[in-house]
C-alpha positions as CSV (number, residue, x, y, z in Angstrom):
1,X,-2.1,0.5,-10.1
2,X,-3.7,-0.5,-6.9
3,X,-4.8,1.9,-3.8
4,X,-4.9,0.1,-0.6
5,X,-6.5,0.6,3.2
6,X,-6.7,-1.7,5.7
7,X,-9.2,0.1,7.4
8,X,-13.2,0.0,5.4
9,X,-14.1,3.6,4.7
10,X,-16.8,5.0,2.8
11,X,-14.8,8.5,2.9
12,X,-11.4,7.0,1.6
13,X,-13.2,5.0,-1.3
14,X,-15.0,8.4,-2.4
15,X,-11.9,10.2,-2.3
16,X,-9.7,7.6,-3.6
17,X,-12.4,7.6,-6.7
18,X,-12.3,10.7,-7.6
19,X,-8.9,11.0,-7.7
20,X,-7.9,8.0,-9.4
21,X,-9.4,4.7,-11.9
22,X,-7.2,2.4,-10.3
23,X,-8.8,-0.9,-8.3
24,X,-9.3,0.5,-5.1
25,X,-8.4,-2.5,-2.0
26,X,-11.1,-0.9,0.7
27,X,-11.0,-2.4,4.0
28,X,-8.3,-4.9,2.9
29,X,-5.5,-6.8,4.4
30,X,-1.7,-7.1,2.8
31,X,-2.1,-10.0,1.8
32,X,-4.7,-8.7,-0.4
33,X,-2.6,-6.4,-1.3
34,X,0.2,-8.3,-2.5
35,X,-2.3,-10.3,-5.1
36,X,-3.2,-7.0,-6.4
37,X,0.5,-6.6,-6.7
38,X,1.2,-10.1,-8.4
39,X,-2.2,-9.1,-10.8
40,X,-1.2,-5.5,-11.7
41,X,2.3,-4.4,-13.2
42,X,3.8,-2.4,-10.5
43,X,7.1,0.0,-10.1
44,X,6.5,1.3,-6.7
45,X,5.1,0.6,-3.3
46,X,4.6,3.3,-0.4
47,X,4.0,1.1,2.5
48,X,4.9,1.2,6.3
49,X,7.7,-1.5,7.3
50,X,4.7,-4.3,7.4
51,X,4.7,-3.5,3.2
52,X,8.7,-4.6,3.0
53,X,8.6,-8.3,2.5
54,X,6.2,-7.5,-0.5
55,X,8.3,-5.3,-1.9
56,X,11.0,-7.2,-1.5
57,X,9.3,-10.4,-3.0
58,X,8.1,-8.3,-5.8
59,X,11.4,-6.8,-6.9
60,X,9.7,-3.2,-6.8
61,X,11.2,0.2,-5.3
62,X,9.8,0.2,-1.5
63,X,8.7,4.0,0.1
64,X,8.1,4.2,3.8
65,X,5.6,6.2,5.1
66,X,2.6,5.9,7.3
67,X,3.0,4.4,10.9
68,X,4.8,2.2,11.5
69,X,8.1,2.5,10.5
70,X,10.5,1.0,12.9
71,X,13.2,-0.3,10.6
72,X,14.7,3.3,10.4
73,X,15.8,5.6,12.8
74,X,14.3,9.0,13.2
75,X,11.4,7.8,10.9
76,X,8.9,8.2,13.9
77,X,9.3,12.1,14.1
């Protein structure tokens, strides 16, 4: 399992460790992401629509949520 955030926060990597012992991608892009993928044995990804080719490459059940999500309609409310 991997936990992802493109944005580098001290408060998400705290919380992220204390709630998990996965490898925790802090501050990290998705292409980052999708070696951690390739790396790891995965079965899911939650993702925005930027995280569908991965899933799609990967073979792997694809969630959306966060922002943005613009390949469904009435995601955005």
């Amino acid at each position: 399992m991997a936990v992802s955030c493109s944005t580098a926060s001290r408060k998400f990597l705290q919380k992220a460790k204390s709630v998990t012992d996965a490898e925790i991608l802090n501050g990290r892009d998705l292409y980052e992401l999708h070696r951690a993928m390739k790396d790891n044995e995965v079965d899911i990804l939650f993702g925005n629509t930027k995280c569908k080719p991965i899933a799609k490459d990967e073979d792997v059940a694809f969630v959306r949520c966060g922002f943005p999500v613009y390949d469904r309609v009435g995601y955005h409310r």
